[in-house]
DSSP file (Angstrom, degrees, kcal/mol; ACC not computed):
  #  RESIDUE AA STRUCTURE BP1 BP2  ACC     N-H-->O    O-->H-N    N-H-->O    O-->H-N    TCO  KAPPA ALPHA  PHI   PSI    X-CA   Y-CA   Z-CA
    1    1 A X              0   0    0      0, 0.0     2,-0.1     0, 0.0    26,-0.0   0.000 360.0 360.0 360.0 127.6  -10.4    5.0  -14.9
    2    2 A X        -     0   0    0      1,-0.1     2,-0.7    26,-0.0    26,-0.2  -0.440 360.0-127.5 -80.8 142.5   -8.1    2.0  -15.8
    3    3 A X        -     0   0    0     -2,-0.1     2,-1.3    25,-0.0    -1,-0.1  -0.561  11.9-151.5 -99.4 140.0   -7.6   -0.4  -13.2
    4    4 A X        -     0   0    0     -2,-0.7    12,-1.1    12,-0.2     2,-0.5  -0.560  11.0-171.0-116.7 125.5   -4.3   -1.8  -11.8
    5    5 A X  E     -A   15   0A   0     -2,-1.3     2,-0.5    10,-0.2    10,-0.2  -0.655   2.4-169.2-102.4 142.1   -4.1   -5.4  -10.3
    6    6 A X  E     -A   14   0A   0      8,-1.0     8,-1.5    -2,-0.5     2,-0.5  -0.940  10.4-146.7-116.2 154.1   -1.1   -6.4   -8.6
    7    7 A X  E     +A   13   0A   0     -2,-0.5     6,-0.2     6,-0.2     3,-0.1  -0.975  19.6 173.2-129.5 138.3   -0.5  -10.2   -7.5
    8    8 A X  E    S-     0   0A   0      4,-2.7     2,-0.3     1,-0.5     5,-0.2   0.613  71.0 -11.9-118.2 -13.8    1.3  -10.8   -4.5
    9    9 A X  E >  S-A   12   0A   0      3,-1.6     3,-1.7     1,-0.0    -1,-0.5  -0.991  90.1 -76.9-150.3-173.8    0.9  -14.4   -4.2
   10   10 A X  T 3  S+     0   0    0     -2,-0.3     3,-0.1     1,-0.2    -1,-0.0   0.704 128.6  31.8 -53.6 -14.0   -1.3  -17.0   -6.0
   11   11 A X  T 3  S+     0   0    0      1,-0.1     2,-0.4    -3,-0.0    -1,-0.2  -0.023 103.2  78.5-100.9  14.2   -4.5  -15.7   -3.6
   12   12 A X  E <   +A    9   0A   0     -3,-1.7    -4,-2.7     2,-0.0    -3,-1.6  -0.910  48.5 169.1-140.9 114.8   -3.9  -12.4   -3.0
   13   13 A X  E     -A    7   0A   0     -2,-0.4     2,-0.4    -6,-0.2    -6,-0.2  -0.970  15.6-157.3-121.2 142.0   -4.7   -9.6   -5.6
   14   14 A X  E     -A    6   0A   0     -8,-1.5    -8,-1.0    -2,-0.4     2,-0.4  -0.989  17.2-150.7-150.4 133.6   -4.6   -5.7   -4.7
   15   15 A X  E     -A    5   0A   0     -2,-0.4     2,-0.8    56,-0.2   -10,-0.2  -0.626  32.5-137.7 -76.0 135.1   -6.4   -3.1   -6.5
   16   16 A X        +     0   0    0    -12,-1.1    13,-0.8    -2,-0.4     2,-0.3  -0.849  36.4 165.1-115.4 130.9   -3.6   -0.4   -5.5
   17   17 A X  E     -B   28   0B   0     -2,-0.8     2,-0.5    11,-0.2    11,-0.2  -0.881  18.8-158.6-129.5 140.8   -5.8    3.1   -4.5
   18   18 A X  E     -B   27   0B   0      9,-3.2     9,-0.9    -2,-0.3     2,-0.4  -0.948  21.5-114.4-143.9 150.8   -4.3    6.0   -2.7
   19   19 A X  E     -B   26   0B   0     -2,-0.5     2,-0.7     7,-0.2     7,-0.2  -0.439  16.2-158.7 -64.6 110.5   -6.2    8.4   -0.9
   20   20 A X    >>  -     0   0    0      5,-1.5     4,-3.0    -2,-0.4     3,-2.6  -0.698   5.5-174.5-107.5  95.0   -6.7   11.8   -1.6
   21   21 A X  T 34 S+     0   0    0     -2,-0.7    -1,-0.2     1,-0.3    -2,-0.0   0.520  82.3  49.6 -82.8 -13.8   -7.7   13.7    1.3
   22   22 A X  T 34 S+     0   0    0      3,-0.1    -1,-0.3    -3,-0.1    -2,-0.0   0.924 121.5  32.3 -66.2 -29.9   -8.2   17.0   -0.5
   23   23 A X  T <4 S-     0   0    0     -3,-2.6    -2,-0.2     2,-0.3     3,-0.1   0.903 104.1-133.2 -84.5 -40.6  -10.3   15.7   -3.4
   24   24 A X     <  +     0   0    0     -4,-3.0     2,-0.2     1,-0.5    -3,-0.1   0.897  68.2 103.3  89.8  59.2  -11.9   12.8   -0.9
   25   25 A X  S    S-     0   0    0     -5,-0.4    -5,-1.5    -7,-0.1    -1,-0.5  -0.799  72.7-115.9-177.1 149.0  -11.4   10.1   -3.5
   26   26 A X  E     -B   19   0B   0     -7,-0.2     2,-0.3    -2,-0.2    -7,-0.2  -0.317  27.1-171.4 -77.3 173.8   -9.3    7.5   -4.2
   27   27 A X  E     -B   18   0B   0     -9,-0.9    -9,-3.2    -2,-0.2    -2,-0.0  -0.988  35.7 -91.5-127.5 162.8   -7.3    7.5   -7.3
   28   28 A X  E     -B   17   0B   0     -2,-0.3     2,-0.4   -11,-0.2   -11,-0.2  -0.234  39.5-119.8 -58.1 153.5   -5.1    4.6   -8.9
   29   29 A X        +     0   0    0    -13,-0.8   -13,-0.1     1,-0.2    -1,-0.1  -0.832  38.6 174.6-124.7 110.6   -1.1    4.5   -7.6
   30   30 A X        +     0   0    0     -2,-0.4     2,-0.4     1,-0.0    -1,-0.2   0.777  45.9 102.2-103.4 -35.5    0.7    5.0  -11.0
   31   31 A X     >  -     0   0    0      1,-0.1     4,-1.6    -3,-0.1     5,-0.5  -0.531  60.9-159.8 -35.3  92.6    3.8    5.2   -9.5
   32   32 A X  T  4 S+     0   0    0     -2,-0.4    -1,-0.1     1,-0.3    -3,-0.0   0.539  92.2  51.9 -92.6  -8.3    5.7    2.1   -9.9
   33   33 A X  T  > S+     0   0    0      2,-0.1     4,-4.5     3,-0.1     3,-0.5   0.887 113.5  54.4 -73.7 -49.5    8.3    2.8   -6.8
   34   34 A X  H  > S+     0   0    0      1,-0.3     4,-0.9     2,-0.2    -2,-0.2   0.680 106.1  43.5 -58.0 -24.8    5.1    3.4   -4.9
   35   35 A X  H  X S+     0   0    0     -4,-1.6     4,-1.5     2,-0.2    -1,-0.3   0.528 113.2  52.3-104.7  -5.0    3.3    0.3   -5.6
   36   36 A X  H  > S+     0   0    0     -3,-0.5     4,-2.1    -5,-0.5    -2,-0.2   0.872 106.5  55.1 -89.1 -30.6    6.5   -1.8   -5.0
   37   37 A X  H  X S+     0   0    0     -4,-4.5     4,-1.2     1,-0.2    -2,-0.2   0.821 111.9  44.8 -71.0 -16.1    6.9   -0.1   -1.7
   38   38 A X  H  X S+     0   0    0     -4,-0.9     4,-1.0    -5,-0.2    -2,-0.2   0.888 111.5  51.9 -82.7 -23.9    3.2   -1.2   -0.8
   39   39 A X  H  X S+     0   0    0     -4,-1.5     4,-2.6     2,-0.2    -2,-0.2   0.775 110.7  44.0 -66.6 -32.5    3.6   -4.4   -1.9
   40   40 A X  H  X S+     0   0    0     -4,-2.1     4,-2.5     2,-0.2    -1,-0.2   0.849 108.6  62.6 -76.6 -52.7    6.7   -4.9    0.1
   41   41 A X  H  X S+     0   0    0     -4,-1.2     4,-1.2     2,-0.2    -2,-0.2   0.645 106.2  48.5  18.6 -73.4    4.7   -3.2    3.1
   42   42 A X  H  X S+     0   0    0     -4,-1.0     4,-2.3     2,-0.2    -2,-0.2   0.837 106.4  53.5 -54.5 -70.2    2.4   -6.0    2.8
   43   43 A X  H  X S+     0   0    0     -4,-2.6     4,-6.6     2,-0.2     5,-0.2   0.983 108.6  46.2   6.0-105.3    4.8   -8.4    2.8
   44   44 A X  H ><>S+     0   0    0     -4,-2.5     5,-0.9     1,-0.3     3,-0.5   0.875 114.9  48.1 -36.7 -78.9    6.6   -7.3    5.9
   45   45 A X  H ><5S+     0   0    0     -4,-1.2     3,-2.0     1,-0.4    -1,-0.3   0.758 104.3  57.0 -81.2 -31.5    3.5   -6.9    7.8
   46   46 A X  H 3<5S+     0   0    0     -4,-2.3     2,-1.3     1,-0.2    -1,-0.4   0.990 109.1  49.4 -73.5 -27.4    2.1  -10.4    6.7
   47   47 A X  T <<5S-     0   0    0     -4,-6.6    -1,-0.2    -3,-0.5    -2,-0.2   0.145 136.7 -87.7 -80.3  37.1    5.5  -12.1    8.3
   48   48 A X  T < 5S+     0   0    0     -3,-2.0    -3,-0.2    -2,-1.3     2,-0.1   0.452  75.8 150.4  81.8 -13.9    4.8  -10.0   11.4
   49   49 A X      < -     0   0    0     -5,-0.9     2,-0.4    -6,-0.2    -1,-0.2  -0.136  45.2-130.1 -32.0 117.7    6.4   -6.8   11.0
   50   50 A X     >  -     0   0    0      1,-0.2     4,-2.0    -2,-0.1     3,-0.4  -0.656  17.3-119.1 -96.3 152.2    4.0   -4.1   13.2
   51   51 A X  H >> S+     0   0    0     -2,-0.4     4,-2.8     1,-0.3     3,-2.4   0.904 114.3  58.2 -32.0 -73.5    2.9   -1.1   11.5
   52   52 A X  H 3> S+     0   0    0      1,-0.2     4,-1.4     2,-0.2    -1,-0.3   0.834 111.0  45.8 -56.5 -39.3    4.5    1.3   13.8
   53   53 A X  H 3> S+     0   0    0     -3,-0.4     4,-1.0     2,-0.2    -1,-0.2   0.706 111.0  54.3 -62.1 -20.4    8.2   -0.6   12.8
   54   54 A X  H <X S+     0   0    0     -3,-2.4     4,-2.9    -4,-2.0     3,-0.5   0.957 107.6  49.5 -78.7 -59.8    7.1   -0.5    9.1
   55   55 A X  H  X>S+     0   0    0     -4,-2.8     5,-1.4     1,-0.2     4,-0.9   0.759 109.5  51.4 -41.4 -25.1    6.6    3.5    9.3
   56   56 A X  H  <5S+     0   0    0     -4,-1.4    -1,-0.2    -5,-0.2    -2,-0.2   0.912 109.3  51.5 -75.6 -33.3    9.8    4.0   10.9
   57   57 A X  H  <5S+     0   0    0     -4,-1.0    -2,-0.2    -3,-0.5    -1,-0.2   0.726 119.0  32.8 -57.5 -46.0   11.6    1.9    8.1
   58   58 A X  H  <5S-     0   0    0     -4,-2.9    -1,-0.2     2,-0.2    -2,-0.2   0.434 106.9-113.6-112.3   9.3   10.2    3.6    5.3
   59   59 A X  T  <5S+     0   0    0     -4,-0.9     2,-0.3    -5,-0.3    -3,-0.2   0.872  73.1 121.0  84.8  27.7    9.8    7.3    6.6
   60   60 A X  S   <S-     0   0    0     -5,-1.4    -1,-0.3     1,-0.2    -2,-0.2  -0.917  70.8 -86.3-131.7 153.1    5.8    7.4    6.5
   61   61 A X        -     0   0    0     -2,-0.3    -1,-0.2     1,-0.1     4,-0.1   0.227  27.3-131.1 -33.5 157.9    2.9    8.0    8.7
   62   62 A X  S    S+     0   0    0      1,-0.2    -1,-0.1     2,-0.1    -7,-0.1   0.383 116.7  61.6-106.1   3.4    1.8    4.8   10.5
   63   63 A X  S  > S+     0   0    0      2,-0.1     4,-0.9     3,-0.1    -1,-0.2   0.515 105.3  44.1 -98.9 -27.1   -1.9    6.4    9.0
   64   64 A X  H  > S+     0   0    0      2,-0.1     4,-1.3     3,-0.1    -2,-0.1   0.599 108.2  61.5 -96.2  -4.8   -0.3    5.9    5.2
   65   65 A X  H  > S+     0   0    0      2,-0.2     4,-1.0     3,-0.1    -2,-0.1   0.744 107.0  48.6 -62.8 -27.4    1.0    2.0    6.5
   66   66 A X  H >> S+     0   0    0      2,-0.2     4,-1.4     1,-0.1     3,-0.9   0.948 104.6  53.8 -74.1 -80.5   -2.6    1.6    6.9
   67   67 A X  H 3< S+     0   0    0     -4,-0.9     4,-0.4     1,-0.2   -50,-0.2   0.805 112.0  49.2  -4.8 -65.9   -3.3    2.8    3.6
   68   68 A X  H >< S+     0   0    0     -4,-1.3     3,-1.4     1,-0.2    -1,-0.2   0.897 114.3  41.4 -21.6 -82.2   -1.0    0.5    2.5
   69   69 A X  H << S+     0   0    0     -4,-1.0    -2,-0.2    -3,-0.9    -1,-0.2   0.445  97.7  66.8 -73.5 -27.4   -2.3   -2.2    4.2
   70   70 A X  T 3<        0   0    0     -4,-1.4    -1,-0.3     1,-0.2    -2,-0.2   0.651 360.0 360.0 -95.8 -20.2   -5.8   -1.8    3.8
   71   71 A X    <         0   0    0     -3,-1.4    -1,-0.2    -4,-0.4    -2,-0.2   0.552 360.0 360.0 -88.6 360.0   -5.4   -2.6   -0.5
């Protein structure tokens, strides 16, 4: 499986994984909308944004904000 590194600042690198709760593994986020909306996500949340405001904002679970959050 090829790995994908994102860098969101000079300290911060995230392997970006999303969870697939039928198979029960992750696999890599290939999707290039997907990984800008977690990066963005991330963002938000480190300048204080709360979870539940982020889900409302982008139309997702405050359980896939996590997701998110967790890479």
């Amino acid at each position: 499986m090829n790995r994908i590194e994102i860098v969101i600042s000079s300290t911060k690198t995230i392997d970006m994984k999303n969870w697939d709760s039928k198979d029960k593994k992750y696999y890599d986020i290939e999707s290039k909308l997907i990984r800008n909306r977690a990066k963005e996500v991330s963002r938000l949340h480190e300048s204080g944004t709360s979870v539940k405001d982020l889900a409302a904002k982008y139309e997702l679970s405050e359980s896939r904000i996590r997701e998110y959050l967790k890479q």
